[in-house]
N, C-alpha and C positions, 0 to 999 in steps of 0.2 A: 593579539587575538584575531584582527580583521586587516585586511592589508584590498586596496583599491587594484583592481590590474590596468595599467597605464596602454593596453593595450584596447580599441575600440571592440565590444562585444556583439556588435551588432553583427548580422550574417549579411548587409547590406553595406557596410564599412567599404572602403577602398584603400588601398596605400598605390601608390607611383602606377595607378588605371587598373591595376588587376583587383578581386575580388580577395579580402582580408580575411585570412583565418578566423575564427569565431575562437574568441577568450571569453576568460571568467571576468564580470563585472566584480565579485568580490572573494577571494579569500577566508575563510572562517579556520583559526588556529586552537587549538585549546587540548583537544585528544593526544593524547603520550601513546598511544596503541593505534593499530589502524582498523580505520570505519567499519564497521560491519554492517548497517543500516542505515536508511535515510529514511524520514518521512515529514508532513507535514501536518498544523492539527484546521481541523476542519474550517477555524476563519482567518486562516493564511497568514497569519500574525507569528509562528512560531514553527521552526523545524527541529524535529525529533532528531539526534543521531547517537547510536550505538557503538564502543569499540568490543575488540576482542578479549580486552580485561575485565569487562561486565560494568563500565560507567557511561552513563548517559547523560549526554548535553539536552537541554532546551533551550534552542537558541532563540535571544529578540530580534524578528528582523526590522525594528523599526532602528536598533542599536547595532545590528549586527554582533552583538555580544551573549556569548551564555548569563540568561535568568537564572538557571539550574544547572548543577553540576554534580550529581552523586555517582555513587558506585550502586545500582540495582540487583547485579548478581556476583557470583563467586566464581562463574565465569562470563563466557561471552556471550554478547548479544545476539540475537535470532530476530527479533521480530521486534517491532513497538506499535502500537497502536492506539490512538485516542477514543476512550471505550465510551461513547454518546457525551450524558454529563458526567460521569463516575470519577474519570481520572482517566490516567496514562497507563495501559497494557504492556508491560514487557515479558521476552519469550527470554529465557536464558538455558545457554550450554549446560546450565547446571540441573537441569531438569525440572525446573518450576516456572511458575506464571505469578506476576506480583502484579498488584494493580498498585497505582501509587498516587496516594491525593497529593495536594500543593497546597501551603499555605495561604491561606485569604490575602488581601493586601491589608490589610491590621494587623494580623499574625504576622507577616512580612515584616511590618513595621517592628512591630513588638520584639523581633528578632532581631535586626539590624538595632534597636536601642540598646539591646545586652550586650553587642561586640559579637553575637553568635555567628553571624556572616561577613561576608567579604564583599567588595565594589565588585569583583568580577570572579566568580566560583572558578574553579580549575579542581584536578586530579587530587593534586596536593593542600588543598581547602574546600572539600567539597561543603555542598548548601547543607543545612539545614532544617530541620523541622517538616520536611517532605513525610508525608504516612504512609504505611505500608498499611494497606487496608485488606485486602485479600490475598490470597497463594491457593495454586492447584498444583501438582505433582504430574508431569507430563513425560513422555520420552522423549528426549532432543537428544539421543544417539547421532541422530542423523543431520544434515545442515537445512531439512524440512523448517519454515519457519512455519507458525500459527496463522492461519485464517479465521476473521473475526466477522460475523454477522450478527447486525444488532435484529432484534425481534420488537417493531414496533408496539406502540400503541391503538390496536384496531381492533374490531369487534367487527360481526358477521351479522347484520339483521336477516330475517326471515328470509327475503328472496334475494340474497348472495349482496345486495347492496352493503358499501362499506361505510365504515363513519368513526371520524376520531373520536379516541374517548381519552378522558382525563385516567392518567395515569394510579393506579389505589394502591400504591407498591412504592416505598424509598427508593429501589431500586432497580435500574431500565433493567432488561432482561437482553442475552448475547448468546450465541450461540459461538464455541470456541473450536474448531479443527485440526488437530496436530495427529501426528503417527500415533498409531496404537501401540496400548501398555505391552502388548503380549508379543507382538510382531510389528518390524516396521514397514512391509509393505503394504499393511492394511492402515486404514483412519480411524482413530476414535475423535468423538463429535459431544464434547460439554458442553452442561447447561452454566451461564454466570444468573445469577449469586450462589443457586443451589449445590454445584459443583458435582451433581448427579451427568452419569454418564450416559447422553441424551441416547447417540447410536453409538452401537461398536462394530468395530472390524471391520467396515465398510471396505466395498471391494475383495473381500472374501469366497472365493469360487466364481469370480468373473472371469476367473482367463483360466480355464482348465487344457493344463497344458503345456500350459505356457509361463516363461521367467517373467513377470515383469521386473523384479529388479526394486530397488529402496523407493519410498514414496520421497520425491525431491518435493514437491511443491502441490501445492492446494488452494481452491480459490473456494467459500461460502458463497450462494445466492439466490435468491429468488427467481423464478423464470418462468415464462408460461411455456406451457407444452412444448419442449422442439415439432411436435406432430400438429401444432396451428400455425398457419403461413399466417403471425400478422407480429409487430410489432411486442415484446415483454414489458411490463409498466417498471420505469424506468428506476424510480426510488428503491434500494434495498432497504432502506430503512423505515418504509414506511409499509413496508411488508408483509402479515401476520405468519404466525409459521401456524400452518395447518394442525389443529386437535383430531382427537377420534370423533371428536361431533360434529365435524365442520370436513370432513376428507372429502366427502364425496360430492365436495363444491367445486366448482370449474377452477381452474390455476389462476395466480401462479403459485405454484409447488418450489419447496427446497429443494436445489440441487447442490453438487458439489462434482467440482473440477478435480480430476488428479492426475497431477504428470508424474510419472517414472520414471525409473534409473535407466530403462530398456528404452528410452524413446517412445513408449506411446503414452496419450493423450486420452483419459478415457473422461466422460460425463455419466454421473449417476443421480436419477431422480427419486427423492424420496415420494413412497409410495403407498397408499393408504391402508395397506399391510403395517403400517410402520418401520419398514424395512428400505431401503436404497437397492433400486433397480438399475442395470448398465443398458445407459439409451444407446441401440444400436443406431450409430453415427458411423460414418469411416474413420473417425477421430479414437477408435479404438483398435484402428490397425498401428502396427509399428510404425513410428515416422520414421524418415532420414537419422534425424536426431542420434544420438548415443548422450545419455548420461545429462538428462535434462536437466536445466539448473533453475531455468523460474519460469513461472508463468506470470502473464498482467489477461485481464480482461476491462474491453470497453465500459466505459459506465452505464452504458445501455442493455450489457450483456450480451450484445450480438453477436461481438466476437472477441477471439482469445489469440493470444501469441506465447511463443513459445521460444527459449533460445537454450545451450549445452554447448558442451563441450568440444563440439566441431563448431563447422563455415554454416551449417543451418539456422536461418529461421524460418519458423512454421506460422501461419494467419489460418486460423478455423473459424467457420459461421454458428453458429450455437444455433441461430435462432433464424429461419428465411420470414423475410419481410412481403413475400408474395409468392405464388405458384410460380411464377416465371422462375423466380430466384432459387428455387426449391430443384430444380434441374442441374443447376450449374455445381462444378465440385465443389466439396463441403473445404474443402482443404488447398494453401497454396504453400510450394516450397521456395523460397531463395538460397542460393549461395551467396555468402557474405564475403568481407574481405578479409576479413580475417576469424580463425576458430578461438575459441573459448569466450563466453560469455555468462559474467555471474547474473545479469540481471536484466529485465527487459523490463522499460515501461511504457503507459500509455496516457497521453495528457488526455483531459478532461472532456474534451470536444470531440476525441476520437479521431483528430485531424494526423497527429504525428506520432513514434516510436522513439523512443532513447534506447539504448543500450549501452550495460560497463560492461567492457571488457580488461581481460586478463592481459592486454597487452598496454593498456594506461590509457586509453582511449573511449569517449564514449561517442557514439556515433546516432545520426538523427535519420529516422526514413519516416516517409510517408504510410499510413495506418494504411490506404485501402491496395497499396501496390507494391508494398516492400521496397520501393525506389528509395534510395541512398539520395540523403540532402546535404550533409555536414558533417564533418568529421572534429570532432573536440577533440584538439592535442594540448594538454597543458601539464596533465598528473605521469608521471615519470616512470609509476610504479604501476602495480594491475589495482584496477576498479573492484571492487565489489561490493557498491551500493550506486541504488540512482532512485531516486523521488521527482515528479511533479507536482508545483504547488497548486490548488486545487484554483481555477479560472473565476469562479464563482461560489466563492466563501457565503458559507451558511451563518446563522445569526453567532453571536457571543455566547460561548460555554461558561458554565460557573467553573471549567476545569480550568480557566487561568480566567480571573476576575478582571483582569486591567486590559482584555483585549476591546479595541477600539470599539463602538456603536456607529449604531448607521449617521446619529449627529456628531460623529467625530470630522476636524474636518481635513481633506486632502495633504493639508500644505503640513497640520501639524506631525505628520508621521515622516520621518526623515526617511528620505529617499524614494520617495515618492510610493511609498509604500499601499496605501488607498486604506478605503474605511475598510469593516469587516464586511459591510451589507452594498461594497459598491467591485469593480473586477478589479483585482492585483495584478502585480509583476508576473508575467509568467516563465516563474519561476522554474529551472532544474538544476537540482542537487546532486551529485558528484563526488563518491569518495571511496577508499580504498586502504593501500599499503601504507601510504604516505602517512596517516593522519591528520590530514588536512579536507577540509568540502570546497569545493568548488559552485559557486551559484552562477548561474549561466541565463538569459534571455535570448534565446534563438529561435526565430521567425514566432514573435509573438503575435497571436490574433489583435487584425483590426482592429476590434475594439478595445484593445488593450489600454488601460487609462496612460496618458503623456508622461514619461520620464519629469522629475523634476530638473531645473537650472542645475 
């Protein structure tokens, strides 16, 4: 299932004075089908990954073994996402959205007493007792995966001032993004739990005229104005989505990202019409681009990247951080080294880019300048999946019970793995044809907690 790479991972290594290729610290085997997703769940304890025959791992990275092993759809994976406390979100080829709870660690037990389970799930023994708790009916025509925005818990006092409030509902509320029922170059936009169709069509008579082409990708979020030169408050999830009682309070307002098959890049703000308006950016002229394949955006939402099926990648500003800034192009192009790219991401800190590429390679630049750092050569076949794990893990979900507490302590999670409330491996994820992940630490921040012995 897990295999050590004998080779030094660090991008600081040497062999005979030159500068050592950057390898994988681990191996992760278990997929009969190749990767289709990667992700990580919010306290960095466990990675998500999807193949193309519709089963999904939940890996432990404290064992580097799958906890979870089932088949979620009847085909392939699209999307996974960990929905607040609810469960595990998965998009599948088959045209639905299944949210899926996990056994308690007593149910676990209870399970493993009857022979229900196995010491280490695979294809051919998947887990169970896993719930299928909810399903929505979507279009996955397309390789469009789901965009997931949770809708916190916040409330609006009199003069726009905000203030947590206790939760009076079982269940957080999300806002879900995939193609539209009726067309795929437009977005339709659900509510979770209600499964009411929040907006439709979005993007509908924005480009009069003009092809855009399949919606490849989408990103949900909260934003303030593009038209305020100051900083967007950084949490999406602590977010409210604006009511008709509350619209005509200052931002931040839902937006939503959407890249095209044509190459362009458009943003659209929801608007107190209750309708999605196209913010005139330059990010809604054609790029370079032809036949965009993903998009990542900063955790700050400042800015977006973009990578397809050519040598382009595209870096856009969403959001100027001052009048000066507010001058300079909203948009920068590179040529890369090489064309086709399933996936572009962006670590936690906004410091660096990963990309999989079609050619087996996932390659490292810098966020603010597209400069080329590192080249990952180890997957043989084309990428198309890549995860960052998240720098700074938020508290323990009841979506998997045995993840560590902030009194847990350093030594006891093998490999140095850290608490949930203190910073982890930073970690990137790696997979593709092969059916194999690749987990990687390359130019991890400073403050990255020490490797153990």
């Amino acid at each position: 299932m897990v295999s050590r790479s004998s080779l030094a991972s660090s991008s600081s290594s040497t062999r005979g004075g030159t500068l050592a290729p950057p390898a994988p610290e681990y191996i992760l085997r278990g997929h009969s089908a190749p990767i289709s997703v990667l992700g990580f769940s919010r306290c960095a304890q466990y990675l998500f990954s999807g193949d193309t025959d519709g089963f999904v791992a939940v890996w432990d990275l404290s064992t580097f073994r799958p906890r979870y092993f089932w088949r979620a759809h009847d085909a392939g994976i699209l999307g996974l996402v960990e929905l607040g406390d609810q469960g595990l979100l998965s998009h599948g080829r088959d045209n639905l959205l299944h949210l899926h709870r996990f056994p308690s660690r007593t149910d676990a037990s209870s399970i493993a007493d009857h022979g229900a389970a196995t010491a280490v799930p695979s294809p051919a023994t998947p887990s169970t007792g896993i719930e299928r708790a909810w399903s929505l009916d979507v279009n996955a025509m397309s390789f469009c995966r789901m965009s997931v925005c949770l809708v916190g818990g916040r409330t609006r006092e009199a003069k726009g001032k905000e203030r947590a409030v206790e939760q009076d509902r079982p269940d957080e509320e999300a806002l879900v993004a995939v193609p539209s029922l009726t067309k795929d170059d437009f977005v339709d936009i659900f509510h979770y739990p209600s499964k009411a169709r929040a907006h439709r069509s979005v993007g509908a008579g924005a480009f009069v005229g003009q092809k855009t082409g399949t919606v490849m990708a989408t990103q949900l979020f909260y934003l303030a104005s593009p038209d305020t030169p100051r900083p967007p408050r950084p949490a999406v999830a602590e977010q409210a989505l604006p009511t008709e009682a509350d619209a005509a309070l200052p931002p931040p307002f839902l937006h939503i990202l959407i890249a095209y098959e044509s190459g362009q890049l458009a943003l659209f703000r929801f608007a107190p019409t209750r309708t999605f308006d196209l913010v005139p950016t330059p990010s809604t002229s054609p790029a370079p681009a032809r036949s965009l394949m993903s998009l990542a955006v900063t955790a700050d939402q400042r800015f977006a990247y973009t990578v397809g099926a050519d040598h382009h990648m595209v870096a856009y500003r969403l959001v100027d951080a001052n009048d000066a800034e507010a001058g300079l192009p909203r948009s920068h192009t590179e040529l890369t080294a090489s064309a086709g790219k399933a996936a572009v991401v962006v670590r936690e800190d906004g410091k660096v880019l990963a990309t999989a590429g079609w050619d087996g390679e996932a390659r490292f630049y810098k966020a603010k300048t597209l400069e080329p750092l590192a080249v990952l050569s180890h997957h043989r076949t084309s990428l198309q999946a890549a995860a960052f794990a998240p720098l700074n893990p938020t508290a323990p979900s009841p979506v998997f019970s045995d993840c560590p507490t902030d009194d847990d302590d350093d030594d006891e999670v093998a490999g140095g793995a850290g608490r949930a409330g203190g910073t982890r491996r930073a970690w990137l994820a790696t997979g593709g044809q092969e059916a194999k992940i690749g987990l990687w630490e390359v130019y991890p921040p400073r403050r990255a907690v020490a490797r153990a012995p």
